[in-house]
N, C-alpha and C positions, 0 to 999 in steps of 0.2 A: 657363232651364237646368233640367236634367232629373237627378235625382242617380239612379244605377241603385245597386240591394241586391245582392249577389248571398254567396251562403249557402254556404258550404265548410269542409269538416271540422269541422261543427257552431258555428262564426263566423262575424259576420256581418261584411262589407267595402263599405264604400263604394268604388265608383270613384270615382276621383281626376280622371278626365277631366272629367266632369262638374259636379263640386264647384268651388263657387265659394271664392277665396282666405280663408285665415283668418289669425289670429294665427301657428297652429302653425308655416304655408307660410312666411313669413315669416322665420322664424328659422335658423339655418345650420344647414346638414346634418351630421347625428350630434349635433345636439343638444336633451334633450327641451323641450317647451315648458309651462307653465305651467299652462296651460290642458289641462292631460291627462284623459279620461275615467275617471269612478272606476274604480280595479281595475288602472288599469295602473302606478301604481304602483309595487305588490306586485309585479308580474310585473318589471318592469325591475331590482329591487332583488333578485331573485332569482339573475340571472344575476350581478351583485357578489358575492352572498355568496357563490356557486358557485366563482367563481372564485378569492376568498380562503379557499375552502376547498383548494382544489387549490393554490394556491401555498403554502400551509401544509405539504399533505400532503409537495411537492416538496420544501421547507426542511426537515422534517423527515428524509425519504429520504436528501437532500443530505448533510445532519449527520451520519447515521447511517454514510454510505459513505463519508466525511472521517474519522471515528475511526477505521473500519474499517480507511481503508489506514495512516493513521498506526501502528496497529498492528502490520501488517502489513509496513511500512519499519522501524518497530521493530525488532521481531523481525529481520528481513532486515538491521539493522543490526549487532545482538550478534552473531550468528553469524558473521557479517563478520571483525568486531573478535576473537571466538575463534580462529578459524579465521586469522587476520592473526600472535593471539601464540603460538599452537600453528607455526605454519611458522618463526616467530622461533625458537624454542625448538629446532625442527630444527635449521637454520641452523645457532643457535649449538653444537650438538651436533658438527652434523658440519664445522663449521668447527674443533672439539680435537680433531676424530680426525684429520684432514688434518695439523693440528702435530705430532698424536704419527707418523703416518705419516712424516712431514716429516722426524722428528727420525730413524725408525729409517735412512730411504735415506741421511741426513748421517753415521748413525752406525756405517751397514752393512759396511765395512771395519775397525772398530775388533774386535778377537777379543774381550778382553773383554767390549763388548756383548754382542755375540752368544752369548754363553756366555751372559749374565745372561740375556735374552730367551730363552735353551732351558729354563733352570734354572726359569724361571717355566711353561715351559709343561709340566713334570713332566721333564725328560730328564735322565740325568744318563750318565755315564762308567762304560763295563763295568767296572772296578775300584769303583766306588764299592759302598756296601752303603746301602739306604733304611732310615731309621727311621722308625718312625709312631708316633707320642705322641698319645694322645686329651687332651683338656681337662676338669677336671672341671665340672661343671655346676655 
């Protein structure tokens, strides 16, 4: 058996057709074997740490864009919740205007009311004469 070299992007490679069976061969595929030439090592533990850098990086990004929206549902929560007791606060507003409304159309045949409700809003009877009293301070 004839082992051929052959030289690429500055490494060198054995074929494999040629080469007679080792320990390495032997062993299940995807996993390194014992028997590894020095140097490759470093190189296989390279790509590990790579990738526990990047899985770091991603945990980190992860976290950062978890607080983020938390924040951000936060936020989109109070306003919510404002905006929930500010329309309460309508409501209940214009739910005692509808009662007083309520009361005037119940009460809009009475004369007297409606005298009271003119008398409130400045009117009074061509006989009558206005007094105006300031208050002292």
């Amino acid at each position: 058996m004839v082992a051929v070299s052959v030289r690429t992007s500055g490494t060198r490679r054995r074929d494999s057709a040629a080469a007679p069976p080792t320990a390495s061969r032997s062993a299940a595929p995807g996993t390194a074997s014992r028997a590894a030439a020095p140097g490759t090592a470093s190189r296989s533990a390279a790509p590990a740490r790579g990738a526990r850098w990047l899985l770091l990086v991603l945990v980190a990004f992860g976290s950062m864009h978890l607080l983020f929206m938390l924040g951000v549902e936060g936020i989109r929560y109070f306003r919510a919740q404002m905006s929930i007791e500010r329309l309460e606060r309508e409501v209940a507003d214009l739910e005692s205007e509808a009662r007083a409304l309520q009361a005037v159309i119940e009460h809009g045949d009475d004369q007297r009311y409606r005298e009271q409700l003119a008398r409130r809003l400045g009117y009074m009877y061509p006989d009558e004469a206005r007094i105006v009293t300031s208050e002292p301070r």
